[in-house]
C-alpha positions in Angstrom: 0.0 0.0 0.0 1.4 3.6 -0.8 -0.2 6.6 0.5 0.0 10.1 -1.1 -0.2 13.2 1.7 -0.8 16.5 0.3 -1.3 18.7 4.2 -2.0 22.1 3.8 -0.1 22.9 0.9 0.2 27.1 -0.3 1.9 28.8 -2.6 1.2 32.4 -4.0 3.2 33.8 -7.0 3.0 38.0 -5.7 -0.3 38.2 -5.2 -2.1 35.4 -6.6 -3.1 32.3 -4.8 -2.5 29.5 -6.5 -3.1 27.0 -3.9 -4.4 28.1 -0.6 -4.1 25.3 2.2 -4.7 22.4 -0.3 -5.3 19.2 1.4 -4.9 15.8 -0.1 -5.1 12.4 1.1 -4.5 9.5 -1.8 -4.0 5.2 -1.5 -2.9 3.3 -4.4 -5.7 1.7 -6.8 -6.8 5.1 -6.5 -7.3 7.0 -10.3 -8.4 10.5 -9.2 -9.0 13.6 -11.6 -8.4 17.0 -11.2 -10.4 19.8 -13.1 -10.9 23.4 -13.0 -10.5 26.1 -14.7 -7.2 28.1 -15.3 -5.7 29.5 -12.3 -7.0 26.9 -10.2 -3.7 25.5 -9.2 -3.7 22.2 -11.0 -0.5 23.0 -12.5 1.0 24.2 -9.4 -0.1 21.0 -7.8 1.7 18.6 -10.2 4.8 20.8 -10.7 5.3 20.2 -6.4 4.4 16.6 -6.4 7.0 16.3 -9.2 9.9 18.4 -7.3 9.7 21.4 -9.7 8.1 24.1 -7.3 8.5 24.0 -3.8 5.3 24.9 -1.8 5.4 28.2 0.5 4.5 25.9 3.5 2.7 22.7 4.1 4.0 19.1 3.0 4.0 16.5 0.8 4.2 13.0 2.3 4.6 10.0 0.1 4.6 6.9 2.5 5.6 3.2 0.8 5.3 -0.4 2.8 9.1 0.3 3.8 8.0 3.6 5.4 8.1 7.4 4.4 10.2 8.5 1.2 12.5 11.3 1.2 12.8 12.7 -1.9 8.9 12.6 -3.0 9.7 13.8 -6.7 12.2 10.9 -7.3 9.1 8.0 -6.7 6.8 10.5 -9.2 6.4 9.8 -13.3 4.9 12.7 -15.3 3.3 12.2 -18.2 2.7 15.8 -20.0 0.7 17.9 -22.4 2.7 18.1 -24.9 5.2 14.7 -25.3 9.1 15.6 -24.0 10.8 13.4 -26.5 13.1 13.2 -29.3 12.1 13.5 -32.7 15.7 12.7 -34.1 15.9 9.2 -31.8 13.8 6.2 -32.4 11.2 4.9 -30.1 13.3 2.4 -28.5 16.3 5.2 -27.8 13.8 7.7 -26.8 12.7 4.9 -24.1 16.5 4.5 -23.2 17.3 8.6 -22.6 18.7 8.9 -19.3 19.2 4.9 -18.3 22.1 4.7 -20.6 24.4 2.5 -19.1 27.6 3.3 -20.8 28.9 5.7 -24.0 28.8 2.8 -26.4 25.4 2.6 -26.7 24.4 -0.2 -24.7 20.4 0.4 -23.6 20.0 0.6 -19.6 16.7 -0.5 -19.7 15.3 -3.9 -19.1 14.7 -4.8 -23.2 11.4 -7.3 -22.2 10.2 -5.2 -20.1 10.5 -2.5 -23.0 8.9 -4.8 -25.5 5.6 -5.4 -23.0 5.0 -2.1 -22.2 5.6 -0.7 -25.9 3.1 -3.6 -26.9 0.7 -2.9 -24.4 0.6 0.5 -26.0 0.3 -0.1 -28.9 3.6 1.4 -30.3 5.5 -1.4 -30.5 5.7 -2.2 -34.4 7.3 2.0 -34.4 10.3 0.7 -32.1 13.1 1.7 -35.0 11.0 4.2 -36.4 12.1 7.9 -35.3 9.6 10.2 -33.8 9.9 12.7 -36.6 8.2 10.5 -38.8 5.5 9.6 -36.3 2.1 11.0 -35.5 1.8 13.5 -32.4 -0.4 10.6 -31.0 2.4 7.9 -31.2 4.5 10.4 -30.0 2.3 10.7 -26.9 2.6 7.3 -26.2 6.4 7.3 -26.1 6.3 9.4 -23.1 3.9 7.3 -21.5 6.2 4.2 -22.3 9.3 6.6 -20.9 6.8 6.9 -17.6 5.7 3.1 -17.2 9.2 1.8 -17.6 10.1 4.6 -14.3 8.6 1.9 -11.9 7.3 4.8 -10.5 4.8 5.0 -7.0 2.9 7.7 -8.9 1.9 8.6 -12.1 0.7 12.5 -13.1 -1.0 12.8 -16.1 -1.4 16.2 -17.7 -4.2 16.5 -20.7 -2.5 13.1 -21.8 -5.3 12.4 -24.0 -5.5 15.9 -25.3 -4.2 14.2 -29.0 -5.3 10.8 -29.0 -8.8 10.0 -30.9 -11.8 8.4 -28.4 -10.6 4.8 -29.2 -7.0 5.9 -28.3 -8.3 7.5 -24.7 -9.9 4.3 -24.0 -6.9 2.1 -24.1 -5.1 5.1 -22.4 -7.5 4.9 -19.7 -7.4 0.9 -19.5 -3.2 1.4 -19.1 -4.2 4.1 -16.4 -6.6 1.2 -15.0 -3.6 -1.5 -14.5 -1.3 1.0 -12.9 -3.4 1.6 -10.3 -4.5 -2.2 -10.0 -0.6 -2.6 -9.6 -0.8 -0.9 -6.5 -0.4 2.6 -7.8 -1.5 6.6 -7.0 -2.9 7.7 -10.7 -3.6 11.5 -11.1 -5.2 12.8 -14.1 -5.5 16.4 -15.1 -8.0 16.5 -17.8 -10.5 18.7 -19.5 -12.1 15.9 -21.4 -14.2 14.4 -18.4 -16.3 12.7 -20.6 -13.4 10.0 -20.9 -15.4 8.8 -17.3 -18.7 8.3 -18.7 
């Protein structure tokens, strides 16, 4: 069981509130979304839990079956608008940025566990293919490879179906489904709440 502790979290940028003593109390198998308008402090929420911004006061708590973690951000996966990944690299590199093991260009990441999750995404058949020549959809799904192979505790996703067609948000939302059924904290940001109908 992992818990997720948001407690009284605040943060102003001069004189705007962007959060205002937000509390938050999450378990894994929990998907919860997060909606509001702009200014509502859904950014500013996932830039903390992700170690980007620092709140003004209050605390975030991530606690694992081995107790509390101390670095929250290093146990968090973002998955975001728009994709972070690198057109002029194939799939299978892009998966690889930042677990390279050595500069010869061995792969630091597990290659079958590679293989399952680009399958289970549907991008496996574009492993040698570079993103340039990929749709902004594929592309998408890179970075949510990039954030399943993490082994992360939780999983932030911002607008991640903001690209993908209604059949493509479905098996989004199915992956979303087995994270949190693998004992996982999933957090959607979303406009599209019709995805939960």
């Amino acid at each position: 069981m992992i818990g997720l502790s948001c407690q009284n979290l605040k943060k102003r940028y001069g004189a705007t509130r962007a959060l205002d003593g937000l509390d938050l109390e999450l378990t894994s198998g929990m998907i919860v979304g997060v909606a509001g308008p702009n200014g509502a402090g859904k950014s500013t929420l996932m830039r903390m839990l992700a170690g980007e911004e620092m709140p003004d006061s209050g605390e975030i708590v991530l606690t694992r079956k081995d107790g509390p973690v101390n670095e929250v951000w290093r146990r968090v996966a973002v998955v975001h608008q728009e994709p972070q990944v690198w057109p002029n690299m194939t799939v299978e590199q892009n998966l690889a940025v930042g677990r390279e093991k050595s500069w010869f260009g061995k792969i630091g990441i597990d290659p079958k566990a590679a293989e399952t999750v680009m399958r289970r995404l549907g991008i496996l058949q574009y492993r040698d293919s570079e993103l340039s020549d990929l749709s902004l959809a594929v592309r998408q799904r890179v970075e949510i490879a990039r954030a399943m192979l993490s082994d992360a505790d939780v999983y932030l996703f911002d607008e991640p179906n903001s690209a993908l067609t209604e059949h493509e948000s479905h098996a989004l939302f199915a992956t979303m489904a087995e994270l949190a059924e693998d004992d996982r904290v999933v957090i959607l940001i979303t406009h599209r709440l019709t995805v939960f109908v």
